[in-house]
TORFIDO-529581 format. One line per 5 residues: number of its first residue (from 1); their letters; for each residue x, y, z of N, C-alpha, C. Coordinates in pm, whole numbers. Layout:
N
NUM = a = X/Y/Z/X/Y/Z/X/Y/Z; ...
END
This chain:
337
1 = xxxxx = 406/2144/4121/515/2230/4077/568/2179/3944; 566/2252/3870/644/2239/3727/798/2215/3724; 850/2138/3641/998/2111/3649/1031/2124/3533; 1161/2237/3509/1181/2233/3354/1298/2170/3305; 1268/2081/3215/1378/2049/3188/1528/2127/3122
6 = xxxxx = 1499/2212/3067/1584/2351/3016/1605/2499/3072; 1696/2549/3052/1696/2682/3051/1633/2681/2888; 1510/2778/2800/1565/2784/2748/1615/2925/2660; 1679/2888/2540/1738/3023/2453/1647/3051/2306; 1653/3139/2267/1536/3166/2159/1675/3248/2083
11 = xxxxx = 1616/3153/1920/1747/3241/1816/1659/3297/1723; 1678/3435/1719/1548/3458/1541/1591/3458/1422; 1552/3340/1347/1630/3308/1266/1513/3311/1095; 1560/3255/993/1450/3315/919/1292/3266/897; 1300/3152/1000/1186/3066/971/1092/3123/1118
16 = xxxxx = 1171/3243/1167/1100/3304/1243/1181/3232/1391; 1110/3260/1571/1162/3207/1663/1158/3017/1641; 1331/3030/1670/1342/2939/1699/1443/2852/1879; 1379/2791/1897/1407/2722/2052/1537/2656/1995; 1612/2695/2102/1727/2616/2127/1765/2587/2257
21 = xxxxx = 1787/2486/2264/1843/2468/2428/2016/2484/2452; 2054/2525/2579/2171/2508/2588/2292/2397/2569; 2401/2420/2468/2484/2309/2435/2546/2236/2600; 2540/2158/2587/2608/2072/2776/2664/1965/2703; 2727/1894/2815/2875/1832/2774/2826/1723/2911
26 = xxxxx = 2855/1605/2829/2851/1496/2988/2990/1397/2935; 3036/1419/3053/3175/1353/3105/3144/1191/3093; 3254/1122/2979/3231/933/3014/3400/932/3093; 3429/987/3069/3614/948/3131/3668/870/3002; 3719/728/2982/3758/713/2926/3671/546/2912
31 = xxxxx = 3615/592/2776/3592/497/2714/3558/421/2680; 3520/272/2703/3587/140/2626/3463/133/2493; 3526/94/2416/3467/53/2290/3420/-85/2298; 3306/-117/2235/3288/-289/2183/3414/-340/2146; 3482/-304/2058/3613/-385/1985/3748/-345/2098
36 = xxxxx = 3688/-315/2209/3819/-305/2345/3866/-155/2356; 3884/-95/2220/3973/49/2176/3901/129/2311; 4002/211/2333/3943/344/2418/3927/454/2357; 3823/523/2385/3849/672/2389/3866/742/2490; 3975/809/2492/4012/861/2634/3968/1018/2637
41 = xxxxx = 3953/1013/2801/3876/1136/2794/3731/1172/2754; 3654/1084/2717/3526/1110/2613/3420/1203/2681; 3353/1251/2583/3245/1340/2630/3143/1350/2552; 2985/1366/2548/2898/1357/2437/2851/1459/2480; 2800/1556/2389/2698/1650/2386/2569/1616/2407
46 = xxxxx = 2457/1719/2439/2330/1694/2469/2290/1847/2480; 2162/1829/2390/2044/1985/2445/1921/1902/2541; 1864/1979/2588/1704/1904/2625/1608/2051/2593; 1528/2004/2569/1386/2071/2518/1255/2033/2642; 1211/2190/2642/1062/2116/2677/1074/2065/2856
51 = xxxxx = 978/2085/2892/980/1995/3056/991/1852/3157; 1073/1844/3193/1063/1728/3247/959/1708/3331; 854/1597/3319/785/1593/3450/813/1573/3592; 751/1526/3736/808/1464/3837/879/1386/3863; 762/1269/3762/802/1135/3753/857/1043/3653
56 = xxxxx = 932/1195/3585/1036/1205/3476/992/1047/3356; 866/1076/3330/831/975/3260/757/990/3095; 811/1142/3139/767/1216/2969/874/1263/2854; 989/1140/2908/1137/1186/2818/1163/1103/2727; 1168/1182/2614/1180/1165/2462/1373/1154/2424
61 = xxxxx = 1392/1077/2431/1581/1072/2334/1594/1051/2178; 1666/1190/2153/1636/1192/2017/1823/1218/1962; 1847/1096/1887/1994/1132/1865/2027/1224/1724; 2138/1246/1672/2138/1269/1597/2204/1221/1445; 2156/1256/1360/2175/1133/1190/2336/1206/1201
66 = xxxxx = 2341/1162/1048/2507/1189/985/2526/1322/997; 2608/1328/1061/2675/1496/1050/2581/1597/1124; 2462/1547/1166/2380/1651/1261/2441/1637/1398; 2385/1782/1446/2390/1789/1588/2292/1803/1681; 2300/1825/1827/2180/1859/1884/2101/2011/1836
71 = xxxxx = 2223/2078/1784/2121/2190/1711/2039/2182/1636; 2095/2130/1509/1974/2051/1435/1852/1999/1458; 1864/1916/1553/1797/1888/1606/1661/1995/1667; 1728/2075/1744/1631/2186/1760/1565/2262/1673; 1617/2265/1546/1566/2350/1473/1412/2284/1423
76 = xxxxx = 1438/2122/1363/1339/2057/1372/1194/2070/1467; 1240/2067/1619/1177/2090/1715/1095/2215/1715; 1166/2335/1719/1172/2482/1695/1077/2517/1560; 1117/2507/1465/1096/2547/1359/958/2469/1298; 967/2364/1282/891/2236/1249/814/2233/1381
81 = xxxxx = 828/2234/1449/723/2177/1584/689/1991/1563; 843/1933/1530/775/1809/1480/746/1714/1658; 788/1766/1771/742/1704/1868/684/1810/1956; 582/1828/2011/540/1856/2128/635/1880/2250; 656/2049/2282/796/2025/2411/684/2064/2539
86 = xxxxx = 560/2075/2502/465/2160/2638/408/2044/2680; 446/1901/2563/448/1763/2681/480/1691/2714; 630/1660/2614/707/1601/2633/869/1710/2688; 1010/1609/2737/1072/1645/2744/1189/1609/2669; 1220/1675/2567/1370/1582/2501/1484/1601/2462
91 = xxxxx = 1581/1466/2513/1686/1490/2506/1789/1500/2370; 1800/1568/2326/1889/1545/2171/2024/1526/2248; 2067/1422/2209/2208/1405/2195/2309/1366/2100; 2426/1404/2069/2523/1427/1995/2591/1321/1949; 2590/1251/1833/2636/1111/1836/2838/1151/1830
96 = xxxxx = 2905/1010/1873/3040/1083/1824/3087/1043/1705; 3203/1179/1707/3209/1222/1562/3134/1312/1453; 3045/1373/1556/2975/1475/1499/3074/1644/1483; 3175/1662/1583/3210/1767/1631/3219/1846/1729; 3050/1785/1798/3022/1839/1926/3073/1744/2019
101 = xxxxx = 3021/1599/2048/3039/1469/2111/3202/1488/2021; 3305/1377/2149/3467/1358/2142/3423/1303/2022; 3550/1389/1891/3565/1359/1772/3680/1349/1722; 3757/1303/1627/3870/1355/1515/3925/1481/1529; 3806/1565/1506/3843/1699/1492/3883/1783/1674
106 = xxxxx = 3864/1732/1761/3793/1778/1868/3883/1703/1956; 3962/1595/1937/4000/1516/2080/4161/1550/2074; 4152/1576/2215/4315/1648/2222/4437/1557/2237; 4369/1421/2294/4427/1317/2304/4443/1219/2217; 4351/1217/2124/4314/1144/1998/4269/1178/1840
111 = xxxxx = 4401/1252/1782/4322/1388/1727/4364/1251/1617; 4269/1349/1488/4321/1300/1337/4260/1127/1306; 4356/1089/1281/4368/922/1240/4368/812/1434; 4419/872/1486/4468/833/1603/4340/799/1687; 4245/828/1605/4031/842/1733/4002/696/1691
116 = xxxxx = 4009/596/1746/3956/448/1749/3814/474/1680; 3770/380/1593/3668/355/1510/3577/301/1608; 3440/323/1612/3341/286/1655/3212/239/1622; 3109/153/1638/2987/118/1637/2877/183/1672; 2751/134/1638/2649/176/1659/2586/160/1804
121 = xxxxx = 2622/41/1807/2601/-15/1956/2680/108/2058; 2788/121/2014/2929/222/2136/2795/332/2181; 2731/412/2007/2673/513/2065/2584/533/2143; 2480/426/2101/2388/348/2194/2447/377/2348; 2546/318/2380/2581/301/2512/2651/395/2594
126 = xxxxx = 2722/547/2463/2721/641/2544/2571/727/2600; 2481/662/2507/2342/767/2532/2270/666/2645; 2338/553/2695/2255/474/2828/2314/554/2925; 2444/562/2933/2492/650/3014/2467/762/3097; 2421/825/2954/2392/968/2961/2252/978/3029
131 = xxxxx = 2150/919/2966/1975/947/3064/1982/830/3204; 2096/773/3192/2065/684/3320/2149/762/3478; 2258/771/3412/2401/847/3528/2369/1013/3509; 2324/1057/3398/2325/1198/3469/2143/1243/3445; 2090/1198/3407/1937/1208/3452/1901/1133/3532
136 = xxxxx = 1946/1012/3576/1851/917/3655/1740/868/3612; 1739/817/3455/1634/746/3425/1649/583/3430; 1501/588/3477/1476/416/3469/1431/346/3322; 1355/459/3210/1324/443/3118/1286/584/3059; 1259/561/2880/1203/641/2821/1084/639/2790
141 = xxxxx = 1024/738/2770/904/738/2696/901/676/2545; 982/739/2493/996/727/2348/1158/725/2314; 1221/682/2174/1321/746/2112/1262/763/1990; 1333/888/1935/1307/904/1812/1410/1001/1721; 1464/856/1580/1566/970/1524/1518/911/1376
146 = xxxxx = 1601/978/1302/1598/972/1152/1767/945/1096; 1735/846/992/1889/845/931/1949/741/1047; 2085/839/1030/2119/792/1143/2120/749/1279; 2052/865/1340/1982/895/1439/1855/722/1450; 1826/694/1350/1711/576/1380/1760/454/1366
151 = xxxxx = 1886/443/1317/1966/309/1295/2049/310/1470; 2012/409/1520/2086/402/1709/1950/365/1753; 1819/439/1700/1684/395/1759/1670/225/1776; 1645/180/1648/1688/38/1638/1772/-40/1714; 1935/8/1726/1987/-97/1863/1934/-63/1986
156 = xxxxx = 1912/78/2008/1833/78/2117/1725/-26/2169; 1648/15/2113/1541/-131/2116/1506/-302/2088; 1672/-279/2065/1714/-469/2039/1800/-482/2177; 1825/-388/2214/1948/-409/2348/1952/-356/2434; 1842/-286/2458/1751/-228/2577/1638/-238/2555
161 = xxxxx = 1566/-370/2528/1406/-414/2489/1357/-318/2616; 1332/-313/2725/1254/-299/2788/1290/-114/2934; 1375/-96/2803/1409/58/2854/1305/175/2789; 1253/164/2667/1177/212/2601/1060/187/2553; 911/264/2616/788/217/2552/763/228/2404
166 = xxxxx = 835/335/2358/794/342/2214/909/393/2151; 902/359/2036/1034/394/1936/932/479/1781; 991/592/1714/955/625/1578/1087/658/1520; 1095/608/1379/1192/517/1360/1175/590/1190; 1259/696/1160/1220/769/1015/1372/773/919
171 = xxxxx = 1283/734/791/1382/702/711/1491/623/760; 1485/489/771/1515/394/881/1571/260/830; 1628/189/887/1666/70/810/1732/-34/937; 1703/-158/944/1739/-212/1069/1904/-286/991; 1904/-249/886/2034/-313/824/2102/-244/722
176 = xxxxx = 2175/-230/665/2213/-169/509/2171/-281/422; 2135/-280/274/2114/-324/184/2251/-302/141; 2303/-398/24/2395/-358/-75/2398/-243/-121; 2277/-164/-205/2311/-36/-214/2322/102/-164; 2280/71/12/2313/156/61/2478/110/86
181 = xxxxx = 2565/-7/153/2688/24/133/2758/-10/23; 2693/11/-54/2749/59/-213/2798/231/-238; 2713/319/-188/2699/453/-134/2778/497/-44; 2731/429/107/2873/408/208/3002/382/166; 3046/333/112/3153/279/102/3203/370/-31
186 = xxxxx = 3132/384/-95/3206/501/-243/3242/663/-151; 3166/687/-42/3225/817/-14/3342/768/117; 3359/648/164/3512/629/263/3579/648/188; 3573/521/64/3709/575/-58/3718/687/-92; 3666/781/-117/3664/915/-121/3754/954/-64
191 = xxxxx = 3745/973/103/3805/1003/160/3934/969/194; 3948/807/188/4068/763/238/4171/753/109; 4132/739/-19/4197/785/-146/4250/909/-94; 4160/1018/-121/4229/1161/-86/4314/1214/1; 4296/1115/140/4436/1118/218/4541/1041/172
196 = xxxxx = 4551/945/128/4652/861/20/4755/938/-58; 4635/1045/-118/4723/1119/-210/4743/1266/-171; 4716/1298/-50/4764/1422/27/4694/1536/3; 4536/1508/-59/4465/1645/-135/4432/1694/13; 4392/1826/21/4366/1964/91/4189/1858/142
201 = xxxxx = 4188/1853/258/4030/1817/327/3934/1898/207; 3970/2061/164/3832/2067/143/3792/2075/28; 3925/2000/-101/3883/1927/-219/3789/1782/-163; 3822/1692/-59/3755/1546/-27/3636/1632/-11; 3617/1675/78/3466/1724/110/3399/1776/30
206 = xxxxx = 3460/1830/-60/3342/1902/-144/3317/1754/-246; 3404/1704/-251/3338/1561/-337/3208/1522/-301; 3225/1500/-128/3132/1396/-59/2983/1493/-67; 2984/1623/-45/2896/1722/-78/2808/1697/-178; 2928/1664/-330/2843/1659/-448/2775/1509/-444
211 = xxxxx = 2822/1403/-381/2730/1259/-392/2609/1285/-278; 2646/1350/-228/2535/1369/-109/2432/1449/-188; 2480/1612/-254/2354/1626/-305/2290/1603/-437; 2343/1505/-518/2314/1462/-560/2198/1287/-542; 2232/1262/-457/2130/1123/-361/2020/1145/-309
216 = xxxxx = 2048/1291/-240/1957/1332/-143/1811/1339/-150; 1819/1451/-315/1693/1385/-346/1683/1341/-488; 1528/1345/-538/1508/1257/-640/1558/1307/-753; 1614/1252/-924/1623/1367/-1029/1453/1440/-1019; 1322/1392/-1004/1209/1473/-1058/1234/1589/-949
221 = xxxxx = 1274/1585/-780/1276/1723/-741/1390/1839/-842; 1501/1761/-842/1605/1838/-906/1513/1928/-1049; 1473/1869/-1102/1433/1885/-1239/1349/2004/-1203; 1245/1947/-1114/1123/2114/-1113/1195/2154/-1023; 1257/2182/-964/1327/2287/-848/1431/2393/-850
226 = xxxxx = 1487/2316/-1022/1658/2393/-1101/1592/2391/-1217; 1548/2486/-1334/1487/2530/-1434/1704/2533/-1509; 1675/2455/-1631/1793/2462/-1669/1866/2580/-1694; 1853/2748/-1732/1839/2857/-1728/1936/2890/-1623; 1857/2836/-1475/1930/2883/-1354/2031/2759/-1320
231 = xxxxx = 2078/2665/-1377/2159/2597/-1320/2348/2645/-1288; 2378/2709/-1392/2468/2778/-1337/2516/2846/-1200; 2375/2947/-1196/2327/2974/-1039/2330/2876/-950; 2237/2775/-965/2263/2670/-832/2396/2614/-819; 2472/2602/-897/2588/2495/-868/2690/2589/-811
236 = xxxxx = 2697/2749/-860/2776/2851/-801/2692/2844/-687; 2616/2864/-615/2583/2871/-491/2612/2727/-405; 2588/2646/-465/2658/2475/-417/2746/2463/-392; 2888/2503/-475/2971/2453/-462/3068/2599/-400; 3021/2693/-375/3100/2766/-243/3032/2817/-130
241 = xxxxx = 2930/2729/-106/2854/2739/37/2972/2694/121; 2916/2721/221/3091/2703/389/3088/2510/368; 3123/2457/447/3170/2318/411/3075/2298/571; 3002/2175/545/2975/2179/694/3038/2060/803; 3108/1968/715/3187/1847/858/3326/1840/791
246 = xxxxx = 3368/1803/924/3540/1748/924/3533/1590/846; 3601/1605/746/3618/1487/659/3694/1394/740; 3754/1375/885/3811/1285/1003/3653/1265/1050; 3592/1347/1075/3453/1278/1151/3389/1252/1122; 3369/1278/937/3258/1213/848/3285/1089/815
251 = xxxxx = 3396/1042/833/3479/895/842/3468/811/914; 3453/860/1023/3459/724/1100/3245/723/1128; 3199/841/1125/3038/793/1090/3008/721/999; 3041/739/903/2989/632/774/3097/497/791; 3197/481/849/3202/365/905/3141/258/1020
256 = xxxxx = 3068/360/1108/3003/293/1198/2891/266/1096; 2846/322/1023/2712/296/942/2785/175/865; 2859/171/828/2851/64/730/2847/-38/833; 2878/-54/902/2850/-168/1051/2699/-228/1077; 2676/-147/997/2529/-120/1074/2449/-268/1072
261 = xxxxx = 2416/-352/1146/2326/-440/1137/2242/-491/1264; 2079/-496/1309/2080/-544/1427/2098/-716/1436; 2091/-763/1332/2087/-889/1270/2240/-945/1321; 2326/-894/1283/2479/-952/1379/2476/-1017/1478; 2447/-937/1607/2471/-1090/1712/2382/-1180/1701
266 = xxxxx = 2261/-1201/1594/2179/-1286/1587/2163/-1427/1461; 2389/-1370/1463/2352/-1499/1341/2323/-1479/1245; 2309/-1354/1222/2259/-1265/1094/2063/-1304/1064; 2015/-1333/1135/1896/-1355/1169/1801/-1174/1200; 1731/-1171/1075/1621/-1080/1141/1528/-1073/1232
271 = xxxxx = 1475/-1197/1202/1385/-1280/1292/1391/-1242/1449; 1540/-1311/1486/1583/-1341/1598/1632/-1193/1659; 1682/-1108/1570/1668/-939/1607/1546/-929/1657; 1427/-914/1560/1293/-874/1553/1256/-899/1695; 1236/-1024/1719/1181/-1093/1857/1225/-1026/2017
276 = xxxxx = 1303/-951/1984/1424/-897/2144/1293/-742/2120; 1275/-720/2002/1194/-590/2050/1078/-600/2067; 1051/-510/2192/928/-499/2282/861/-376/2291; 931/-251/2225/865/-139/2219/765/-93/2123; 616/-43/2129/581/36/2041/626/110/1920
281 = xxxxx = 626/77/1821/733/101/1725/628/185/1574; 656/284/1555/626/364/1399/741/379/1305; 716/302/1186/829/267/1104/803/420/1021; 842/507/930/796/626/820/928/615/740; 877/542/641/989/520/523/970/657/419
286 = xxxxx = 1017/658/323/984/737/173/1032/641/58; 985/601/-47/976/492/-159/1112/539/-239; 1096/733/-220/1185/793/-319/1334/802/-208; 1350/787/-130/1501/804/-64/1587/682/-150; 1725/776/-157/1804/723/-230/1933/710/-159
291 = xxxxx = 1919/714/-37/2002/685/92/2016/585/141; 1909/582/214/1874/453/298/1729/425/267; 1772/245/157/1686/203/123/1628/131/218; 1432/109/168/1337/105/281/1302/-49/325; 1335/-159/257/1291/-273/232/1331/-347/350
296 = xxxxx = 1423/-337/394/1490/-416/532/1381/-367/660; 1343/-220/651/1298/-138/748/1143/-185/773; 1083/-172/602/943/-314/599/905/-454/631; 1025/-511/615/1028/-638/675/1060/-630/852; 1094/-555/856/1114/-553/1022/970/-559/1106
301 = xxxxx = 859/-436/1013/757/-395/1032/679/-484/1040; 700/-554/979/598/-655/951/595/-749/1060; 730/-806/1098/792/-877/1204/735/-829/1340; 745/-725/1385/710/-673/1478/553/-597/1525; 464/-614/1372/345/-567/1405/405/-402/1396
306 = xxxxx = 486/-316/1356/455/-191/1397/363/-101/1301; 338/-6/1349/274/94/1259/400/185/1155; 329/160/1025/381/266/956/370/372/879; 404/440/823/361/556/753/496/546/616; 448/534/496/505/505/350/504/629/291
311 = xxxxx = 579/687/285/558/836/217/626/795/42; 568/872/-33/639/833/-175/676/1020/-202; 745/1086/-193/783/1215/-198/892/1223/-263; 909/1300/-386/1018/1345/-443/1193/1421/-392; 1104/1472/-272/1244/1497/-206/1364/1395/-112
316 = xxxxx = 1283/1267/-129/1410/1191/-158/1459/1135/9; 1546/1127/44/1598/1135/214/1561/1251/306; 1537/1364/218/1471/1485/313/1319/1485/328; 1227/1416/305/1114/1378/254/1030/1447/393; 1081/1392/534/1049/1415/685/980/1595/673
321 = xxxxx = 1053/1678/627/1065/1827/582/1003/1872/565; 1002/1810/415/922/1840/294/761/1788/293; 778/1642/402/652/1620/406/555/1659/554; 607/1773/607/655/1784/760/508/1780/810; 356/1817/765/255/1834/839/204/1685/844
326 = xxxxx = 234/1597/741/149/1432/750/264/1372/863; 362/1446/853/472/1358/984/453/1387/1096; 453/1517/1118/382/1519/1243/281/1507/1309; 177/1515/1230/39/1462/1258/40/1295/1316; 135/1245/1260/112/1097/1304/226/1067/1367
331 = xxxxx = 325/1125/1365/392/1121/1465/357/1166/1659; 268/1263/1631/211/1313/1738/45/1180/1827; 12/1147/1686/-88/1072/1729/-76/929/1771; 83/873/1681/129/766/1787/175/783/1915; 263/953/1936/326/935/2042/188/965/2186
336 = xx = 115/1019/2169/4/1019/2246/-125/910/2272; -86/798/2180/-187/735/2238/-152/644/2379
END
């Protein structure tokens, strides 16, 4: 007998059908943070894709980066076909502070300034929660995120060595470099300047918009992609597209990111990180991301024996996308062997 893991929903959208699973909500009650703080009331979002088997041993956890959600997520899935759902089953879940998962914007008890700051590890441990207490898992098959989404992959697999056979691990970094929180840290001030001085959220945001797309990708995509002619055009279409996050929840994410290290409880030791992981691991950097630089993420690789895939692509942090048939091809051929 077949077991599905979804209802699911089909949206037609322009890249043609795309799969979405139903938005669900799993109950933590209240809380506790690493640094003690509560969140009261908490709740994380989750879609699942695709079938669960019997022996529920074909489940994929896939979180989500900065400012994504489990939709996003699907669209990837959906659109991209970057995982297999006719053999795997997976869970996207909602990191917090996304909007969906208890946020800033979203907590009735903890609205605004008042939402306790959190770690990477916290999210980590609402998503143990989540496949252990309301799926009943003993383990995963795989995790797999990007961005953000792969810097949770990473504690995952330093602090649940032996919950997960395999990890793929894109556009990835087991630490920040200086100039990624050089980056981090120029768009908090952003933000926390602009509350300082009482500007309207969606003057801050459209700031953080313009460093974002400006990073995102390389000047050579910008260059062949905006013919100087049409630049007028692009920046009028840039700069009054809808806004897409709450500048309260884009805050306290890029603060957990700037946190980001698995090297911390180890003394600041990579090494001694490196050694706790036991999972199958595919590192897929890009040379050209101007996000999250790749060099910490290589040395890890190396440490651990994993497989990787080096993309050098002009589009920069979106590279996964843009480079979507060599990613999935080997994304598919690690996750199946």
């Amino acid at each position: 007998m077949r077991r599905f893991c979804i209802k699911i929903g089909l949206i037609i959208g322009l890249n043609g059908i795309l799969i979405v699973g139903d938005q669900q909500l799993f109950d933590l009650g209240d809380f506790k943070l690493e640094s003690g703080a509560v969140i009261l009331d908490c709740h994380i979002g989750y879609r699942t894709f695709g079938r669960l088997n019997a022996q529920k041993t074909n489940v994929i956890l896939y979180p989500t980066w900065l400012g994504g959600t489990s939709r996003d997520i699907g669209n990837l899935i959906g659109t991209f076909k970057l995982i297999d759902t006719t053999r795997y089953c997976i869970i996207a879940v909602d990191a917090l502070s996304n909007g969906v998962s208890s946020s800033p914007s979203n907590s009735r008890l903890q609205p605004g300034a008042k939402f306790p700051p959190f770690n990477i590890r916290d999210l980590v441990q609402t998503q143990y929660r989540l496949v252990t207490e309301k799926f009943g898992l003993k383990n995963l098959y795989a995790i797999i995120g990007g961005s953000l989404g792969s810097f949770q992959g990473f504690e995952w697999i330093v602090n649940h060595p032996d919950f997960s056979a395999r990890a793929v691990l894109y556009l990835t970094s087991p630490q920040l470099t200086t100039y990624d929180l050089l980056e981090i840290r120029s768009q908090i001030e952003i933000i926390e300047s602009g509350r300082r001085s009482h500007r309207p959220d969606e003057e801050i945001a459209r700031e953080i918009e313009m460093i974002t797309e400006l990073l995102a990708r390389s000047p050579d995509y910008r260059i062949n992609h905006t013919a100087r002619s049409d630049f007028n055009e692009y920046w009028d279409f840039f700069i009054n597209k809808p806004l897409s996050f709450s500048v309260d929840d884009r805050c306290l994410q890029l603060k957990a990111i700037m946190s980001h290290d698995i090297a911390a409880p180890f003394a600041g030791s990579l090494t001694a990180a490196a050694q706790k992981i036991k999972a199958r691991t595919l590192i897929i950097v890009n040379r050209q991301d101007r996000i999250v630089n790749c060099r910490p993420a290589l040395d890890v690789a190396l440490l651990i024996t994993a497989e990787t895939l080096f993309l050098d692509s002009a589009c920069g942090h979106l590279a996964v996308t843009c480079e979507i048939d060599t990613v999935r091809q080997r994304i598919t051929r690690f996750l199946n062997q």
